[in-house]
N, C-alpha and C positions, 0 to 999 in steps of 0.2 A: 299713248303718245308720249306722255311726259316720262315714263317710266325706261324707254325707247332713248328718249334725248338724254336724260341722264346718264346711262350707259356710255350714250355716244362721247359725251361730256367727261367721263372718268378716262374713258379711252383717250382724247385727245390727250390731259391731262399726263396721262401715265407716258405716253408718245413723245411729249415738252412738257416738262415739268416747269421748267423756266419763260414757257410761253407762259401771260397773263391772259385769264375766262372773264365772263362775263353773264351772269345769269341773271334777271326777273323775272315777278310776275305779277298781279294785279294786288297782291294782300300778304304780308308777312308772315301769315298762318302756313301758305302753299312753300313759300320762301325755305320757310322750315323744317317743311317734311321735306323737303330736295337736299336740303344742310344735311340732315339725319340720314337720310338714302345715300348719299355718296359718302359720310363717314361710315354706315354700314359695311359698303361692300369692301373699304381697306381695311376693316378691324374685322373682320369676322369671316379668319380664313378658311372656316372648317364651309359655309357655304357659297362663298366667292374665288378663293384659292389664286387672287391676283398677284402675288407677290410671285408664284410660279412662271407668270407671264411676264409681270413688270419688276425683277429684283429689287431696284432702287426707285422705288413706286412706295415710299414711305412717306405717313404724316407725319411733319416735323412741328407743326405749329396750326393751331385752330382758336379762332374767335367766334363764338354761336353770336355772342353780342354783336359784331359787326358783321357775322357772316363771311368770313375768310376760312380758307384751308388752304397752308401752305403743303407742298408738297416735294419732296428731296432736299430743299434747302429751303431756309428762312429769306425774303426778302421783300425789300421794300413793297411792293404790289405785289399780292398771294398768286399761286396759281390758279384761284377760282374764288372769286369774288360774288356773295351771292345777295341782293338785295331786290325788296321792293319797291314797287315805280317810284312809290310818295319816298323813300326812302334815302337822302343823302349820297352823294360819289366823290363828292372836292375832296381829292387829295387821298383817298380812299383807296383805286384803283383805275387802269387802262385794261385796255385789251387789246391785245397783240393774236391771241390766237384765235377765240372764237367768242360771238356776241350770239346768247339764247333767250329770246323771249318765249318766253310760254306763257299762255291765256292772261295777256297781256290786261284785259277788259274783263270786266267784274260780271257781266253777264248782260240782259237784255235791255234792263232802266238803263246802263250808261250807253248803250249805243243805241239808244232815242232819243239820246241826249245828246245835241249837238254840241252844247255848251261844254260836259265832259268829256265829250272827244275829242276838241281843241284841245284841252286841258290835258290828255294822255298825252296825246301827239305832240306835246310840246313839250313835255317833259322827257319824254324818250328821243326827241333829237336835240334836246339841249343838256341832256342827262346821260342816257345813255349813249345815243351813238357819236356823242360828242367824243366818249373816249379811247373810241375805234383808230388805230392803228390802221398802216398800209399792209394788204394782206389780208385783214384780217375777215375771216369765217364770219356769218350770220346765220343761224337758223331761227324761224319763227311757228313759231305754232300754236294753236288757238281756234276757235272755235269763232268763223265768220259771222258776227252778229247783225253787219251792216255794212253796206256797201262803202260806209263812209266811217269804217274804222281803221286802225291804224295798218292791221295788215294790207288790206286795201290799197290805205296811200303810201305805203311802202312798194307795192304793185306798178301804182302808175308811176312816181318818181322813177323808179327805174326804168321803166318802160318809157319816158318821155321825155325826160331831163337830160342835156348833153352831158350833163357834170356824172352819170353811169353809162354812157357811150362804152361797150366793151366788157360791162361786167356782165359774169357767167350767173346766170339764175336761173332754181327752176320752181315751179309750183305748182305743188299736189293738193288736190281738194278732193276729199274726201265725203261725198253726202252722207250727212246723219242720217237722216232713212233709205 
């Protein structure tokens, strides 16, 4: 799956280069190997060959330390912003094009934990989809730990709240067995 959204994520990327991304996920470890996977596939044209596709699909500017990669041109907000949840945003980055959580939650202890799923969910709507633009894309993906995690209540908001009256969602659940 995450292998999948990265793609889809370099694509957007190469597509607006000047639209601002927006990527998490539960631990700077996973943050990282996604940082390292999408510089892979623009520097190593003998197995990706994107410059074929996207000519001016060049990095121009990268921070591992904060997790940016600019893309065609240097500016204020990267085209892909890449951090974990516990991780900083003031001032950092928006998102105008697309917002990806991936396995937002650590695993099973924090979603029997009520206590830390307040604790995500309130980070991720006062962190991350605070800096959603109008417009702008959401994918979320992760592994349904409990009915009462974040993907969840991102589920019923939509589904309930007049304040998404009108937005187009769809959701695929996939059984692990």
């Amino acid at each position: 799956k995450s292998t999948l959204a990265m793609f889809f994520l370099i694509w957007e990327i190469c597509r607006d280069p000047d639209a601002t991304n927006l990527y998490s996920s539960y631990t700077k470890d996973v943050v990282d190997i996604f940082y390292n996977g999408i510089l892979e596939v623009f520097q190593d044209p003998d197995t990706y060959d994107l410059l074929t596709i996207f000519p001016k699909a060049t990095v121009v500017a990268t921070n591992a330390a904060i997790g940016s990669i600019n893309v065609g041109r240097k500016t204020r907000y990267p085209s892909v912003m890449l951090r974990a949840i516990n991780q900083a945003l003031n001032g950092l980055a928006d998102a105008s094009g697309l917002i990806l959580i991936d396995d937002i939650h650590s695993g099973i202890d924090e979603a029997r934990n009520p206590e830390l799923l307040l604790k995500t969910w309130s980070t991720i709507a006062n962190n991350l989809l605070a800096r959603r633009k109008n417009g702008t894309k959401h994918i979320w993906i992760g592994t349904r730990w409990s009915i009462y995690d974040a993907i969840s209540k991102r589920i019923e908001m939509i589904e309930t709240e007049s304040a998404y009256k009108g937005w187009r969602y769809k959701v695929v659940n996939v059984p692990a067995l």
